[in-house]
Steps between C-alpha positions, in 0.01 A plus 500: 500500500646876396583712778504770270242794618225512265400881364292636272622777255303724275701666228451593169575220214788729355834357329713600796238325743455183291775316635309484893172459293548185341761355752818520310646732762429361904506666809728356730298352824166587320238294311354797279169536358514765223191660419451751189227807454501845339664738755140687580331195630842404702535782678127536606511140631829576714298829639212405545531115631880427511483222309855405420829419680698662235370780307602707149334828617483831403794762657270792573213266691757367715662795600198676582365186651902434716417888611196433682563168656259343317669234302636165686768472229855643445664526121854315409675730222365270227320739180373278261270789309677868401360714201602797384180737541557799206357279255161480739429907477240578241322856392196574318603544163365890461644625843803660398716319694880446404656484799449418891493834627222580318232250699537731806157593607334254244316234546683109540311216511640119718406164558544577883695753680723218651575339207872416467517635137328793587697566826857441301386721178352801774838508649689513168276757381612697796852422528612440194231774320424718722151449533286671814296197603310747696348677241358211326136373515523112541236276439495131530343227374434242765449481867907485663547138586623682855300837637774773531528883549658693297746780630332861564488637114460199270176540353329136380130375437387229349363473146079550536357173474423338184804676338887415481770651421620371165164669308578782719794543359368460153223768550762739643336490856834421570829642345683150621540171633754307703391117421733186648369321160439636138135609523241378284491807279847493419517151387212558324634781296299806587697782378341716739776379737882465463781470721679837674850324409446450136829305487447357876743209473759765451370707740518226779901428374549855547349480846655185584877690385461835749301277819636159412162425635270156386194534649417204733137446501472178764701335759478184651333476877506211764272389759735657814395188733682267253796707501470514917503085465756447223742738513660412212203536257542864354814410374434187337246672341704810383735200337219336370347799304882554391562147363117518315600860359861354379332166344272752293794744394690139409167339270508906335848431342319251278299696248238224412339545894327845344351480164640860418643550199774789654490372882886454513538840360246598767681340776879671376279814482390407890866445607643794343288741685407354784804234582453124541264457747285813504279270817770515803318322794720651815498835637779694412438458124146636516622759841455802200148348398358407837623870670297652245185252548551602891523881377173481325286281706588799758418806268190300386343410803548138496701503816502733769870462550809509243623124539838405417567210288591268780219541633270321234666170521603200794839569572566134443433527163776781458788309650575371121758177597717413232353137471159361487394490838323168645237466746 
């Protein structure tokens, strides 16, 4: 019989994941059971009924979650989901609007006001743009997933009922939308709405150049009573999530895994700008990425303190040993 502990993770059925989702890549000391789901629907079920021992979950839920006390989990420094966000920002097509400065005192429309892609592109609108967040009218499309409130100044409502914010857009009630997918206008091919970064891919190299900053969208969290009894757990997770991520970066280097026609030119395109392995799990890789996530959940209103990286994560996890470590 296995002594292994038995856990149950929920994580998103990406390459870099689908080494712990179909087994090739173990645990050490842990029978897993990998379960997959579209991120909305995981991080609801970890909120609302804690579901899971091991959870893919979104950055800016935990944080404001980890602020209040409210969450019996901790995160190791694994990031399994990062976008960048400029290619996300979309105006109505008759606004007049050429450049970010321009949408202060307009109108933006959001999924949620605690969205992680809306929380990341709000703070590069104001750091790297200049944008007053304060003199923006927000308006979101669904109820947060957490209540908050916002700092004194932020004005936000949500959208009147029976309306969202994608036709809103389109009708000019609003001059433009954050989204954390492509919105159903744009891949329909409504010209009444186009991006503010015409060229956004170059945009976000640009950005990525002067911050050296890839967004990270979700982290990895950990029922905290499992890492009270096993001690060694975060780690051999952190090493787990490594050896899954390497596996995938190892099956890329074979171009008949993606039926692409240019993928290895894609991937060369990847290195070059980004370097080989653009998805660090530690903490001192991402300190640049995760100071500024801490910075903006502050300014936003997400926490009511500015937390400092070490903070987010069990400080077992962070000891990075230079071996695999058993249980």
């Amino acid at each position: 019989m296995s002594e292994n502990v038995r856990l149950t993770l929920a994580c998103g059925d990406y390459d870099i994941n689908l080494g712990l989702v179909n087994g090739a890549i173990g645990v050490a000391g842990v029978d897993l059971v990998a379960l997959t789901m579209p991120s909305p629907e995981r991080h609801w079920r970890l909120i609302r009924h804690q579901e899971f021992d091991v959870c893919e979950f979104s950055m800016a839920s935990y944080m404001l979650l980890r602020d209040r006390g409210e969450l019996p989990y901790v995160a190791i420094p694994a990031f399994p989901h990062r976008r960048f966000r400029h290619s996300y920002l979309f105006v109505n097509a008759s606004a007049g609007i050429t450049e970010p400065k321009q949408l202060e005192g307009k109108r933006i429309g959001l999924r949620t006001w605690q969205t992680t892609a809306g929380f990341w592109m709000r703070g590069i609108l104001e750091d790297a743009y200049g944008l007053d967040l304060k003199s923006v009218e927000w308006f979101t499309q669904d109820e947060e997933d957490i209540p908050l409130e916002l700092p004194q100044g932020y004005r936000l409502q949500r959208v009147p009922e029976g309306n969202d914010v994608d036709r809103m857009l389109l009708e000019g009630e609003l001059t433009a939308l954050i989204y954390p997918e492509l919105p159903p206008s744009w891949r329909n091919g409504d010209p009444r709405i186009k991006r503010l970064f015409p060229d956004a891919k170059a945009e976000e190299q640009r950005y990525f150049e002067r911050t050296g900053l890839f967004p990270i969208m979700h982290t990895v969290v950990v029922r905290e009573e499992l890492l009270r009894q096993y001690p060694w757990l975060s780690m051999n997770l952190v090493q787990a999530f490594r050896r899954s991520k390497d596996l995938a970066w190892e099956r890329m280097e074979d171009p008949r895994r993606v039926s692409l026609a240019w993928f290895r030119e894609a991937l060369e395109e990847q290195r070059e700008a980004l370097g080989r392995d653009p998805w660090p799990y530690d903490l001192e890789n991402n300190r640049a990425a995760l100071e500024a996530i801490c910075r903006y959940a502050y300014r936003q209103g997400l926490t009511r303190r500015q937390f400092t990286p070490e903070e987010l994560f069990d400080p077992a996890s962070l000891d990075d040993p230079p071996k695999y470590v058993g249980a």
